[in-house]
C-alpha positions as CSV (number, residue, x, y, z in Angstrom):
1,X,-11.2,-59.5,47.6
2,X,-14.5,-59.3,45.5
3,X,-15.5,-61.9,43.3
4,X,-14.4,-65.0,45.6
5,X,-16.1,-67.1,47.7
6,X,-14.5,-66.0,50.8
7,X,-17.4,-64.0,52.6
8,X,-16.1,-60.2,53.0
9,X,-14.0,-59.7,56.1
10,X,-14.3,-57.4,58.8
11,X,-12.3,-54.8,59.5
12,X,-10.4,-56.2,61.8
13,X,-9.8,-59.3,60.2
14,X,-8.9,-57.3,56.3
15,X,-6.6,-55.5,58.5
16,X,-4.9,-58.8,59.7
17,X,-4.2,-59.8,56.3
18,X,-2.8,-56.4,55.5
19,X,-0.4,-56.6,58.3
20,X,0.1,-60.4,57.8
21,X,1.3,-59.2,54.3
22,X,4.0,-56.7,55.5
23,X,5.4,-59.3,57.6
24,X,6.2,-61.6,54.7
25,X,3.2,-64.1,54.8
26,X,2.5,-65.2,51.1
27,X,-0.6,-66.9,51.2
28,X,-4.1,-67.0,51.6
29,X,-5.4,-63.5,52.3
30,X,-2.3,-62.1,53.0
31,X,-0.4,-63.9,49.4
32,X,-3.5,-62.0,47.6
33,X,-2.5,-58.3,49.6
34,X,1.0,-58.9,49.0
35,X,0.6,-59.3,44.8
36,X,-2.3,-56.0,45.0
37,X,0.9,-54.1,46.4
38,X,3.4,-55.2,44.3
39,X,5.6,-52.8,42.0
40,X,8.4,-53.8,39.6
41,X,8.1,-57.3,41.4
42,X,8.2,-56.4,45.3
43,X,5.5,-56.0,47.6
44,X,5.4,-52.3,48.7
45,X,4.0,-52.5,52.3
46,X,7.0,-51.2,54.1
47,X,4.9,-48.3,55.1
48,X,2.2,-50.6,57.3
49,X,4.2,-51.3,60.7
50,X,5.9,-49.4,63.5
51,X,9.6,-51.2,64.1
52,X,10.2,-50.4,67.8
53,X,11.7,-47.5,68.7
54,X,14.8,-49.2,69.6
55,X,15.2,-50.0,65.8
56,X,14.1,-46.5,64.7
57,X,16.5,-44.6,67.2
58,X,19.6,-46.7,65.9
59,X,18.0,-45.9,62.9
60,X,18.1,-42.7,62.8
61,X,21.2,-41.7,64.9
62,X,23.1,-43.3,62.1
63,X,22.0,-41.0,60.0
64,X,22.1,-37.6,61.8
65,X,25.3,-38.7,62.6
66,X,26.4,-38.3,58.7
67,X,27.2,-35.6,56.8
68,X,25.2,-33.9,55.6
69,X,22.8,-34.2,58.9
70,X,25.5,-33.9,61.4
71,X,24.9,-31.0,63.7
72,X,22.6,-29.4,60.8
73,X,20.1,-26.4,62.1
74,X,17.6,-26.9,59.3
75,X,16.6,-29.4,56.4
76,X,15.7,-28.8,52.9
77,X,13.7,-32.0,51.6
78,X,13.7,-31.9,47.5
79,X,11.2,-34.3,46.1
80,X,8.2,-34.9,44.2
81,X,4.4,-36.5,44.7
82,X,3.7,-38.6,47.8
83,X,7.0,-37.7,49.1
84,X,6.9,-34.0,48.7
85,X,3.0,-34.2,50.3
86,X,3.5,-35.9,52.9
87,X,6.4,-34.1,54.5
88,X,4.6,-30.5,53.7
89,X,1.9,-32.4,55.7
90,X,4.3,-32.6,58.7
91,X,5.6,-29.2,58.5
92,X,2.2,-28.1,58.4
93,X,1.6,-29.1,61.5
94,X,3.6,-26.9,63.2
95,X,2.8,-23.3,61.4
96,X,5.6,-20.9,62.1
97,X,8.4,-23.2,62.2
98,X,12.0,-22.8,60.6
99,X,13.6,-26.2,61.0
100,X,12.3,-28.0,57.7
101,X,11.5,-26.5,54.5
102,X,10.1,-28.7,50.9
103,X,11.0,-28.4,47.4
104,X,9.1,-29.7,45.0
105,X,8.2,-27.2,42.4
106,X,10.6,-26.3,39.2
107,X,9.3,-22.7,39.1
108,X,12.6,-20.4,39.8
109,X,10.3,-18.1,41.8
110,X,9.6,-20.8,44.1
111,X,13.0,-21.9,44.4
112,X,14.0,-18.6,45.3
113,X,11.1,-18.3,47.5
114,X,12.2,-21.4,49.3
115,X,16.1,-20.6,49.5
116,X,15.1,-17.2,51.0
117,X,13.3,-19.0,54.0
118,X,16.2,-21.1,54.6
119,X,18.7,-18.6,54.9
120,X,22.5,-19.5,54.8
121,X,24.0,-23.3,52.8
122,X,25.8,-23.7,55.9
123,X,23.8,-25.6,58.8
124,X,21.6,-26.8,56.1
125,X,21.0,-30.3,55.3
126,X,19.9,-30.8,52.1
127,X,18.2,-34.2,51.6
128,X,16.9,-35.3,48.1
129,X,14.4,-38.2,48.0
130,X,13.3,-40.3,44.7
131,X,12.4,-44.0,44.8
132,X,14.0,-44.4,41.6
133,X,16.8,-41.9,42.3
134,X,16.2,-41.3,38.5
135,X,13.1,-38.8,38.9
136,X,13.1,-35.4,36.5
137,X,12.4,-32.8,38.7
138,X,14.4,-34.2,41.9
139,X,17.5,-35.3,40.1
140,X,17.2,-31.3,38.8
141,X,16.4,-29.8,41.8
142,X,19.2,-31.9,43.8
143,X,21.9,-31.2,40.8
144,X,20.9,-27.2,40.8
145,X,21.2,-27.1,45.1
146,X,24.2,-29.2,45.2
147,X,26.2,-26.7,42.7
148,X,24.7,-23.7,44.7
149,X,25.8,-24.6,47.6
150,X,28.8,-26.2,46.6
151,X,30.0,-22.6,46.1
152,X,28.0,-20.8,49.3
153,X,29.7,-23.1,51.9
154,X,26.8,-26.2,52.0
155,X,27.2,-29.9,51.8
156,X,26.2,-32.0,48.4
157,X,23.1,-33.1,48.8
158,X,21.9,-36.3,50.7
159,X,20.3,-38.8,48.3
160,X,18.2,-41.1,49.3
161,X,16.5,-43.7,47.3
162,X,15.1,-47.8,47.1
163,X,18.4,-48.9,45.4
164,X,20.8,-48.2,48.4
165,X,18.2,-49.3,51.3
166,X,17.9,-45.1,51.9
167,X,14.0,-45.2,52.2
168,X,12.8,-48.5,53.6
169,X,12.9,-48.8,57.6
170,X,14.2,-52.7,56.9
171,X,16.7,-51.2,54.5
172,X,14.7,-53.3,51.5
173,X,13.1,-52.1,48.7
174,X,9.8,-52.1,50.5
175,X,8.7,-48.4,50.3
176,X,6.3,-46.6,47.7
177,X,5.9,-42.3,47.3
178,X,1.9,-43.4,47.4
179,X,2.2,-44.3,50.9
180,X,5.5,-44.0,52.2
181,X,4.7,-41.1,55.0
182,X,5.3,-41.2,57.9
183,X,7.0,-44.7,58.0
184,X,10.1,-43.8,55.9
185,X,13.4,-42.9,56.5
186,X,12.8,-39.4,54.9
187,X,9.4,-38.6,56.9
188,X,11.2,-39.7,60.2
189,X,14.1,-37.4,60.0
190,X,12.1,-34.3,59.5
191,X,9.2,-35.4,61.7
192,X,12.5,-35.7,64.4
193,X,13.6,-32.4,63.1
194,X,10.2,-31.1,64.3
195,X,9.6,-32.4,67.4
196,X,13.2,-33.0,69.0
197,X,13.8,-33.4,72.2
198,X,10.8,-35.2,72.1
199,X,10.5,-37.4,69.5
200,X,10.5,-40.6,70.9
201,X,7.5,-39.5,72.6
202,X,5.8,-39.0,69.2
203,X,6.9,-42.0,67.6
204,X,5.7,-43.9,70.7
205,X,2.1,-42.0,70.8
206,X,2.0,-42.5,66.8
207,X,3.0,-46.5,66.8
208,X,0.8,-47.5,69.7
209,X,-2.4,-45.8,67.7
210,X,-1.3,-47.8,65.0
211,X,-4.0,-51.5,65.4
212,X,-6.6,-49.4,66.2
213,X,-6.4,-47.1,63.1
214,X,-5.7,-49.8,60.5
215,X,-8.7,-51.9,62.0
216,X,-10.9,-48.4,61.5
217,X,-9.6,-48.0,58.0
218,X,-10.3,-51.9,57.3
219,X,-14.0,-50.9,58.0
220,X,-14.6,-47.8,56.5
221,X,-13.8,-49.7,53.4
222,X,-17.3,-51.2,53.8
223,X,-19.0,-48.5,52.8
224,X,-17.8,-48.3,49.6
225,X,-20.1,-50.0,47.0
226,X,-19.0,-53.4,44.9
227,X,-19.2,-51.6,41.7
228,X,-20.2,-47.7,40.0
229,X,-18.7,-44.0,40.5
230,X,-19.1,-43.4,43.7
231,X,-17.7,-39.8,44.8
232,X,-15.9,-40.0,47.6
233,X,-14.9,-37.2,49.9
234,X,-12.3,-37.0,52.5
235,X,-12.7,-34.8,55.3
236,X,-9.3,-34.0,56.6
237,X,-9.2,-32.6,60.3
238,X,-9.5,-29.0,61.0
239,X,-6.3,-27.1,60.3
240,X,-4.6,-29.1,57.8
241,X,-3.3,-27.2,55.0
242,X,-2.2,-27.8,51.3
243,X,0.4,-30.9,52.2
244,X,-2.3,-33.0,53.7
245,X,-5.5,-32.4,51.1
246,X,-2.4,-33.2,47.9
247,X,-1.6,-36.3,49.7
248,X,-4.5,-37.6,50.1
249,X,-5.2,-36.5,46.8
250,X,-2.5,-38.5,45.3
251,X,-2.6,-41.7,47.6
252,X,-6.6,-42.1,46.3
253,X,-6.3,-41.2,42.8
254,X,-3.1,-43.3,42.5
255,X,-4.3,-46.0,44.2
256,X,-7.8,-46.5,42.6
257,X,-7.6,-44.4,39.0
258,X,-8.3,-47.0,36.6
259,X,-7.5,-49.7,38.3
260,X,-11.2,-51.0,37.2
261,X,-13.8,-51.0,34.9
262,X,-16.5,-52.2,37.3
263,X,-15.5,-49.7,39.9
264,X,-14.1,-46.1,39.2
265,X,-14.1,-43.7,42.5
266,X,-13.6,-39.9,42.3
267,X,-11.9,-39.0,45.6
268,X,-12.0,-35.6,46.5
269,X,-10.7,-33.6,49.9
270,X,-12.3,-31.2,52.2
271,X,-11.0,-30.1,55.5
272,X,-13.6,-29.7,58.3
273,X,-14.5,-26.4,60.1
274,X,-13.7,-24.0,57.6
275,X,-15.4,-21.4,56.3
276,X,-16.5,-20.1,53.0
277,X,-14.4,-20.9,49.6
278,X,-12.1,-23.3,51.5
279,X,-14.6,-25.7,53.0
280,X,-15.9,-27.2,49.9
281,X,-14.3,-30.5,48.3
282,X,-11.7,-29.3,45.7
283,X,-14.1,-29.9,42.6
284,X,-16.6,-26.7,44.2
285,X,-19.3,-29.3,44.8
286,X,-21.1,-29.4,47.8
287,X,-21.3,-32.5,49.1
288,X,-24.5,-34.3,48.2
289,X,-26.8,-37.7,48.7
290,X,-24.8,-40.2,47.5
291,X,-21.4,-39.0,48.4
292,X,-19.1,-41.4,50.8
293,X,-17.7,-39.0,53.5
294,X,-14.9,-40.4,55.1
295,X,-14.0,-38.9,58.2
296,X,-10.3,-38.6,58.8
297,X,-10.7,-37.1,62.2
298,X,-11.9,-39.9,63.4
299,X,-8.8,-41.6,62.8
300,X,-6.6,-39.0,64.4
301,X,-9.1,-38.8,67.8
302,X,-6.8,-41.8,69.0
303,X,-4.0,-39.6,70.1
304,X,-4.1,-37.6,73.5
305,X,-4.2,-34.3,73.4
306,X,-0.6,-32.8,73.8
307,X,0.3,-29.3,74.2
308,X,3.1,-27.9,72.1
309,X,4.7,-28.9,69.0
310,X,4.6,-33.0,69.5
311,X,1.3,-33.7,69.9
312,X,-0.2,-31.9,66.4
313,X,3.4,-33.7,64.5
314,X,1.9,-37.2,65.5
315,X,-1.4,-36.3,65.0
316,X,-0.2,-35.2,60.8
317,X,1.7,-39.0,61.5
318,X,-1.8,-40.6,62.3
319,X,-4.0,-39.0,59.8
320,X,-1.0,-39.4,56.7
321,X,-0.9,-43.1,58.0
322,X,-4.9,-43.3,58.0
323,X,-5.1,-42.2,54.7
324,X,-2.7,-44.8,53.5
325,X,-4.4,-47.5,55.1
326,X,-8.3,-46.3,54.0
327,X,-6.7,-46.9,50.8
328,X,-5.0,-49.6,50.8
329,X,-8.0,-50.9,52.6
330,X,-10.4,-50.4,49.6
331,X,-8.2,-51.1,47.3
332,X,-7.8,-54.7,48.7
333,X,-11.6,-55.1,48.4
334,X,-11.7,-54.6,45.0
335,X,-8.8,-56.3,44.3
336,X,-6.8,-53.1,43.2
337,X,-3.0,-52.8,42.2
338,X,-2.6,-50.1,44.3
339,X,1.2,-49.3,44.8
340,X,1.6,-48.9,41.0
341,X,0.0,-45.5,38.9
342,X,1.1,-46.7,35.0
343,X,-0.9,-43.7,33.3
344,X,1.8,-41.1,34.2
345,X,4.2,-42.6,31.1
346,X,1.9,-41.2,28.9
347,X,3.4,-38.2,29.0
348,X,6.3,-38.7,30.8
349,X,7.8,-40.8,27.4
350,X,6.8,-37.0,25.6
351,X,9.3,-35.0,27.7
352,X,12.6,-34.6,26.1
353,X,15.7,-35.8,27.9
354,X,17.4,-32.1,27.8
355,X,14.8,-29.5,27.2
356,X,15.4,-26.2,25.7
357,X,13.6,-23.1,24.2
358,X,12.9,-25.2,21.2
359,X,10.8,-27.5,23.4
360,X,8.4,-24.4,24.9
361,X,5.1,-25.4,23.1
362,X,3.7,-22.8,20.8
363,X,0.1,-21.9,20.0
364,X,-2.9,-21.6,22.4
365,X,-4.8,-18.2,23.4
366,X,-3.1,-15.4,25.5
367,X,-5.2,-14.9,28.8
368,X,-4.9,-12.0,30.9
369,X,-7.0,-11.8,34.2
370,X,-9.1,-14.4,35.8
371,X,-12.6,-13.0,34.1
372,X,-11.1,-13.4,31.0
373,X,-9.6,-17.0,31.9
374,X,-13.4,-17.9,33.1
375,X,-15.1,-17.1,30.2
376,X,-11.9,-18.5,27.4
377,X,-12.7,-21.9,29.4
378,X,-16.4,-21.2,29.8
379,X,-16.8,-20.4,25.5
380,X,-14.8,-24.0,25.2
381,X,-16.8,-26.2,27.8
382,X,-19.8,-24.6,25.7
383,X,-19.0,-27.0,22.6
384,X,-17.7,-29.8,24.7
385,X,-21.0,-31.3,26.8
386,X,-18.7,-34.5,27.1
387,X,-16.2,-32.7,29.4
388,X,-18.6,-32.6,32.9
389,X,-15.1,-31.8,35.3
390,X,-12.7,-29.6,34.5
391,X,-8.9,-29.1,35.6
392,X,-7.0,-26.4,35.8
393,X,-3.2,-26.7,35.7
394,X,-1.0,-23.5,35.7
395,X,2.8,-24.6,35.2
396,X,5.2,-21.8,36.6
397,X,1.6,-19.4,36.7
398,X,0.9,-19.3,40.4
399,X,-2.9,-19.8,39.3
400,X,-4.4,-21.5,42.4
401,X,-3.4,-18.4,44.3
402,X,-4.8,-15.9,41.7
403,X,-7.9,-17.7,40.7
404,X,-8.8,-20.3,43.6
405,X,-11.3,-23.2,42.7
406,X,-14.5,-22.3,44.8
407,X,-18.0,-23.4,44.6
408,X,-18.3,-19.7,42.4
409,X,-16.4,-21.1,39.8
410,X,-17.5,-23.9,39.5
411,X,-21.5,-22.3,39.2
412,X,-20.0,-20.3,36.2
413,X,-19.1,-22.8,34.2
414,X,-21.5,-25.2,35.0
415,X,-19.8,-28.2,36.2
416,X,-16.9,-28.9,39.0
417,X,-13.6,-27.1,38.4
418,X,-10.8,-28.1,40.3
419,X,-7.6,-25.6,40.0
420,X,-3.8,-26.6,40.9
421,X,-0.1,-26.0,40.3
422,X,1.9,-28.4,37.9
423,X,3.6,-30.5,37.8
424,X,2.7,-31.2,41.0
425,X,-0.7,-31.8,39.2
426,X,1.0,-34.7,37.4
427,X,2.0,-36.5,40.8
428,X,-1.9,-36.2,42.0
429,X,-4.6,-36.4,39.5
430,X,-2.8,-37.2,36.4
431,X,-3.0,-41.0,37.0
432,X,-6.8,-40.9,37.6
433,X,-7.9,-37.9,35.0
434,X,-6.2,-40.2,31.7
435,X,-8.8,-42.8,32.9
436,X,-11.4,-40.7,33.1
437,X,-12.5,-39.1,29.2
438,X,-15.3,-37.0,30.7
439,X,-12.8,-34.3,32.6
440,X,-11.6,-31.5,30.8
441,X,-8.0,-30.2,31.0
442,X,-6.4,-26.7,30.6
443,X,-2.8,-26.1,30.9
444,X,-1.8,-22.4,31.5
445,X,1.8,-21.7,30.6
446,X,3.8,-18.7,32.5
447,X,4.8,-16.4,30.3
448,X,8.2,-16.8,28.3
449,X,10.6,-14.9,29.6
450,X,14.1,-14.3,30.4
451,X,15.3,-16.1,33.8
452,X,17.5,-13.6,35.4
453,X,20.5,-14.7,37.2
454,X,21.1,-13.0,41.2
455,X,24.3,-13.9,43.9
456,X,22.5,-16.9,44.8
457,X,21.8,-19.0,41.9
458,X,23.1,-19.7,38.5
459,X,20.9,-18.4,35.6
460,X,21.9,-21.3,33.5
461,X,20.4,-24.0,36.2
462,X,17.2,-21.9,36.7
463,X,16.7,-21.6,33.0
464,X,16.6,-25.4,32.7
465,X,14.2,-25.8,35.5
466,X,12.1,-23.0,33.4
467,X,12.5,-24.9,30.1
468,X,11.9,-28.4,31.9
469,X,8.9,-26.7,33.2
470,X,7.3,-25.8,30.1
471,X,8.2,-29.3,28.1
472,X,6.0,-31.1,31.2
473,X,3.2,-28.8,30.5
474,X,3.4,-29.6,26.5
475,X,4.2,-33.4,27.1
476,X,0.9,-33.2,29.7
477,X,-1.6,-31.3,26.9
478,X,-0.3,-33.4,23.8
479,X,-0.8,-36.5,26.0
480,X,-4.5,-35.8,27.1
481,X,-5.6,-34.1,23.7
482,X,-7.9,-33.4,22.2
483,X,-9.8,-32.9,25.8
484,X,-6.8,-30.6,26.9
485,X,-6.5,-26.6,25.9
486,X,-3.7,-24.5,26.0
487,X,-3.5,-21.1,27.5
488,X,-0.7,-19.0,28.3
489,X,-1.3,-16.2,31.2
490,X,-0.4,-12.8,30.4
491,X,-1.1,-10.4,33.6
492,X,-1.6,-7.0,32.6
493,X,-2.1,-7.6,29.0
494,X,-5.0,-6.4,27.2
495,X,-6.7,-7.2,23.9
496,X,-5.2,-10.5,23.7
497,X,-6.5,-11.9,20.6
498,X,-8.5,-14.8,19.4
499,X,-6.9,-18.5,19.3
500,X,-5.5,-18.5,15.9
501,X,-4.7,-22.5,14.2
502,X,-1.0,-23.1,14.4
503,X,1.2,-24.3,11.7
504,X,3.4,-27.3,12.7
505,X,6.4,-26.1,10.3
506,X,6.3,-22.5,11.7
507,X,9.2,-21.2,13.6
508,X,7.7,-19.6,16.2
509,X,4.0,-18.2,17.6
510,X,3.1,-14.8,19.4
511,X,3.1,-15.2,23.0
512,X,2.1,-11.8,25.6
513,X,5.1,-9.7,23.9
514,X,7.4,-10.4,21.0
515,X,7.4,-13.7,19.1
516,X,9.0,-16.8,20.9
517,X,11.4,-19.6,19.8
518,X,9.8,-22.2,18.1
519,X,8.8,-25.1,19.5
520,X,6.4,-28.3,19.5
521,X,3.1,-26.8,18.0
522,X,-0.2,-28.0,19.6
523,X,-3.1,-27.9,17.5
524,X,-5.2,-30.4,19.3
525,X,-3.8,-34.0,17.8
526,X,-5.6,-37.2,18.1
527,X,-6.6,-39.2,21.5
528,X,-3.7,-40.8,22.4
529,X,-5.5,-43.8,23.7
């Protein structure tokens, strides 16, 4: 709302307009919310009130009382971004459970990872969830589970998306992945899975806490200035894991990545009372004078303490929900378009509709430990003084795990390194890294080889995850080139040679072993923007 001549409201009052919004009002304040949160012509504010729970227990009785959720023991969620986030976020929140398991990664050693935790098809609901219903690695996923368990005794997947009412709480088309947990249909049936008997009690606890968190988000939003980079950190509460730091990863860096010429944040995520590595924001930084800390425990202080599973599933509710709001919040200050994150076409228009080997990109330098990774990215940063943040994006490579992205790596090469998994990558930081030309990417590819077929799944329908894998990683690098390097990660190998300039008419390039397939070559190109 900068830029008129409205004074700026308080907290309370922004919030009013926000909720004034997702009730339908179209003018004034609320009109000006209501076209900042539109997408593909609809508002997306579905996420900001609580129905009653005599809604959402009608609600949600009609569904469990479907195939494929009838009298299921467990729930496999396959989705992607916000959606995949923000459910880990609830599962996270009660370590050691069974009930509900996420699938968002295309790497067949994931999937098998994840079908090894939930055991047998039969007493597992599988539930797919895509706005669109038209998303890549969902509609994959879905497709690869539904023909597995077609054969292993399981029921076809449960898809749910905007066109059939399947995500909205008002059956509309209200909802975006940004924001959309934990008021969705998707993020209510597993938070239900998690806390039954006793969810009503946590939806209760959750939607009364609702006013008074919105009205704090509303003036956090203050503190942000009218204009410049300000770095902004977001310190998660103590004992949240990987679910909660990526979405709130992906709801800032959606929401505000160039959005604005006058006013470009870098959100970043820390989670309070940790030690070592861990406890710094994801870029290695310390924070510093300067920095907006935005305290997310706060937020979730509203709830009462509750013993058992319950009380930390509606405190993962309250802080998701906090998140959404802070954003929103800002966002609505400086007027915005917050539901919509237009960059990731760039290289989603780059990925072929059916991938094969043909499609693996070829080139870029073999890599085969974590020192030697370190000093490949340190000897390129060296001639690039524009690059002052680096990503690290390992598709199929397991790389956060093996190298981590701590303040150490970050003093090695001199400026912050974050380090993360794609193509969940894409669904996080893509939006706001196309937007910003001073960070440096690398994209390390697994290496090529054969996906081998067990009792369980189909080697055909792993190999096209594989191969669907390795065309995002090329459409990603040829999409943010020339500021993007290739790598490919050989463990084990040794004497890897030096990068060597690729031909585009050649029919294949050396890889860790013997030659692979041709594909795209990537020599670098031209900025794409």
């Amino acid at each position: 709302m900068t830029g008129g001549r409205r004074p700026e409201p308080s907290g309370a009052e922004l919030w009013t307009y926000v909720r004034a919004a997702a009730r339908g009002e179209r003018h004034g304040p609320a009109g000006t919310v209501a076209a900042l949160a539109t997408l593909a012509g609809v508002p997306r504010l579905g996420w900001v009130e609580a129905p009653p729970w005599s809604r959402i227990s009608r609600l949600l009785a009609a569904r469990t009382e479907t195939e494929p959720l009838r009298n299921c023991r467990r729930a496999l969620f396959v989705g992607t971004g916000g959606w995949a986030f923000g459910l880990r976020a609830l599962c996270e929140a009660v370590p050691g459970q069974s009930r509900v398991r996420v699938l968002d990664s295309l790497d067949p050693v994931v999937l098998r990872r994840v079908l090894g935790e939930v055991g047998e098809a039969a007493g597992t609901a599988c539930v797919a969830v895509s706005s669109s219903g038209r998303t890549r690695e969902t509609r994959l996923l879905a497709d690869t589970l539904a023909a597995l368990w077609q054969r292993t005794g399981g029921a076809p997947p449960l898809r749910l998306s905007e066109h059939d009412g399947g995500l909205s709480l008002t059956g509309g088309r209200d909802q975006v992945a940004l924001y959309g947990v934990p008021l969705s249909v998707p993020a209510l049936l597993a938070a239900r899975m998690l806390t039954r008997p006793r969810f009503a009690e946590v939806y209760r606890e959750f939607a009364e806490a609702l006013p008074a968190i919105g009205e704090w988000a509303g003036e956090q939003s203050r503190r942000l200035p009218a204009t410049g980079t300000p770095r902004v950190v977001f310190r998660l509460p103590a004992g949240a894991g990987a679910g909660l730091r990526l979405w709130t990863l992906q709801a800032a860096r959606q929401g505000w990545g160039g959005k604005s010429e006058r006013f470009r944040p870098w959100p970043e995520a820390v989670v309070a009372g940790r030690t070592g590595r861990t406890a710094e924001p994801d870029s290695g930084r310390p924070a510093a004078p300067g920095d907006i800390v935005l305290d997310l425990g706060e937020a979730s202080a509203v709830l009462p303490r509750n013993e058992g599973g319950a009380g930390p599933v509606a405190g993962a509710m309250v802080t998701s929900y906090a998140v959404a709001a802070l954003v929103a919040c800002v966002a609505v200050r400086h007027g915005l378009r917050f539901a919509s994150h237009d960059a990731v076409e760039h290289y989603k228009r780059l990925v072929p509709a059916l991938p094969t080997a043909a499609h693996r990109p070829v080139g870029g330098r073999p890599v085969s430990s974590a020192d030697e990774l370190t000093g490949v990215l340190a000897g390129w940063l060296a001639n690039r003084p524009d690059l002052t943040t680096l990503h690290v994006v390992g598709y199929g490579v397991g790389l956060a795990t093996v190298l981590g992205a701590d303040r150490g790596l970050t003093e090695r090469l001199g400026r912050p390194v974050e380090v993360h998994e794609g193509s969940s990558w894409n669904h996080h930081s893509y939006q706001l890294v196309w937007h910003t030309r001073s960070v440096g990417v690398a994209v390390v590819l697994a290496p090529d080889r054969p996906v081998a077929a067990d009792g369980r799944v189909f080697g055909p329908a792993l190999t096209t995850l594989r191969r669907t894998l390795d065309a995002l990683a090329g459409a990603t690098y040829l999409s943010l080139a020339p500021r993007c390097l290739l790598l490919r990660w050989c463990p084990g190998a040794s004497g890897t040679p030096p990068p060597v300039a690729v031909d585009r008419s050649s029919a294949g390039a050396a890889e860790c072993g013997p030659p692979a397939p041709g594909g795209p070559a990537i020599d670098g190109g031209s900025d794409r923007r």
